[in-house]
Structures are given as C-alpha cells and as structure tokens.
C-alpha positions in Angstrom: 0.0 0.0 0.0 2.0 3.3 -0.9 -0.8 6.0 -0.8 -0.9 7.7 1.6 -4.0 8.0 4.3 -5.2 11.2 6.3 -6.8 10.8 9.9 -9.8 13.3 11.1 -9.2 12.6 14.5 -11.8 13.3 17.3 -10.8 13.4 21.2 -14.9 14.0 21.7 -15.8 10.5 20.6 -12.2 8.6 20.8 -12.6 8.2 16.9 -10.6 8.8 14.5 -11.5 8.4 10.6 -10.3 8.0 7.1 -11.0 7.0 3.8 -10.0 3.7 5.2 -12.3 2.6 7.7 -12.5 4.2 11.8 -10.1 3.2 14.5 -11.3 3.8 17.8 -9.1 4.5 20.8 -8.9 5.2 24.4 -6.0 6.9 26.8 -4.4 9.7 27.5 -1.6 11.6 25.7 1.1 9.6 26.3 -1.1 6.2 26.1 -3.3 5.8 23.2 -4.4 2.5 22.3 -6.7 1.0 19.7 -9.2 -0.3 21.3 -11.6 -1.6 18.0 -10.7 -0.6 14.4 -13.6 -0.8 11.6 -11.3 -0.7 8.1 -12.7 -1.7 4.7 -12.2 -5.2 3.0 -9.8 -3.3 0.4 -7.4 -2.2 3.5 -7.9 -5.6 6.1 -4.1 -6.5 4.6 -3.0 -3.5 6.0 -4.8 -3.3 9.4 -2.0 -3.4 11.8 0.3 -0.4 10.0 -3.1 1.8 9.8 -3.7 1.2 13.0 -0.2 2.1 13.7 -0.7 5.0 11.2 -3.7 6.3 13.1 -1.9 6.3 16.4 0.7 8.8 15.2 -2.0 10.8 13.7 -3.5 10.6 17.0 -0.5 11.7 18.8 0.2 14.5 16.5 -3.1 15.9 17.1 -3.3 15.7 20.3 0.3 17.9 20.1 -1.1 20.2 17.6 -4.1 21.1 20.2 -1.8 21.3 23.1 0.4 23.8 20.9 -2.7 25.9 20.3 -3.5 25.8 23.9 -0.4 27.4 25.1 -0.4 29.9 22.5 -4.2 31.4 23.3 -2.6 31.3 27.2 0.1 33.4 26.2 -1.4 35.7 23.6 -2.0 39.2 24.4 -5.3 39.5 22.7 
C-alpha cells in the first residue's frame, strides 16, 4: 500500500477516521491505544500499520491542540 492515508481525529468520541475505515481508541496523551478498528475489505491487509498510522495521527493531534493551547494562554489578545 503506498498511498498515503489522512486521519480526522476526534478526542470527543475517541474516533478517528479516514477514507479507510475508523479506529477507535482510548488513553491519554502519552497512552493511546486502539481499542476496535472498523477498516474496509480493500485495506484488512494492511490493518496493523493503519492502525499504527492512526496512532501517530492521534498523537500528532493531540500535540497540535496542546500547541494551540499554550499559544491562546500566552497571547496578548
């Protein structure tokens, strides 16, 4: 598989989406885990490295909202 995949990830729900299927995970940001992951027939091959795949894009998220948050904090306006 050498396309590449893009995560919508939502902390709200523990889901996280893509053109692939869902993964759905649990912890906190230093422990995510999969806890059930819904791919399509096309990408069951694959279903550890997406789930791997979706993990970073769940870290990296997680990051990227952290980042925001201590930029608002420290914003003057």
């Amino acid at each position: 598989m050498d396309r590449s995949i893009t995560w919508a990830v939502d902390f709200s729900t523990g889901v996280a989406t893509s053109e692939a299927g869902l993964v759905q995970f649990d912890g906190g940001p230093k422990d995510y885990r999969v806890i059930r992951a819904r791919l399509l027939p096309s990408f069951a091959g694959a279903k550890v490295r997406l789930c791997h795949d979706a993990l970073h894009a769940i870290r990296g998220a997680w990051a990227v909202q952290a980042l925001e948050r201590t930029c608002r904090l420290r914003s003057p306006y």
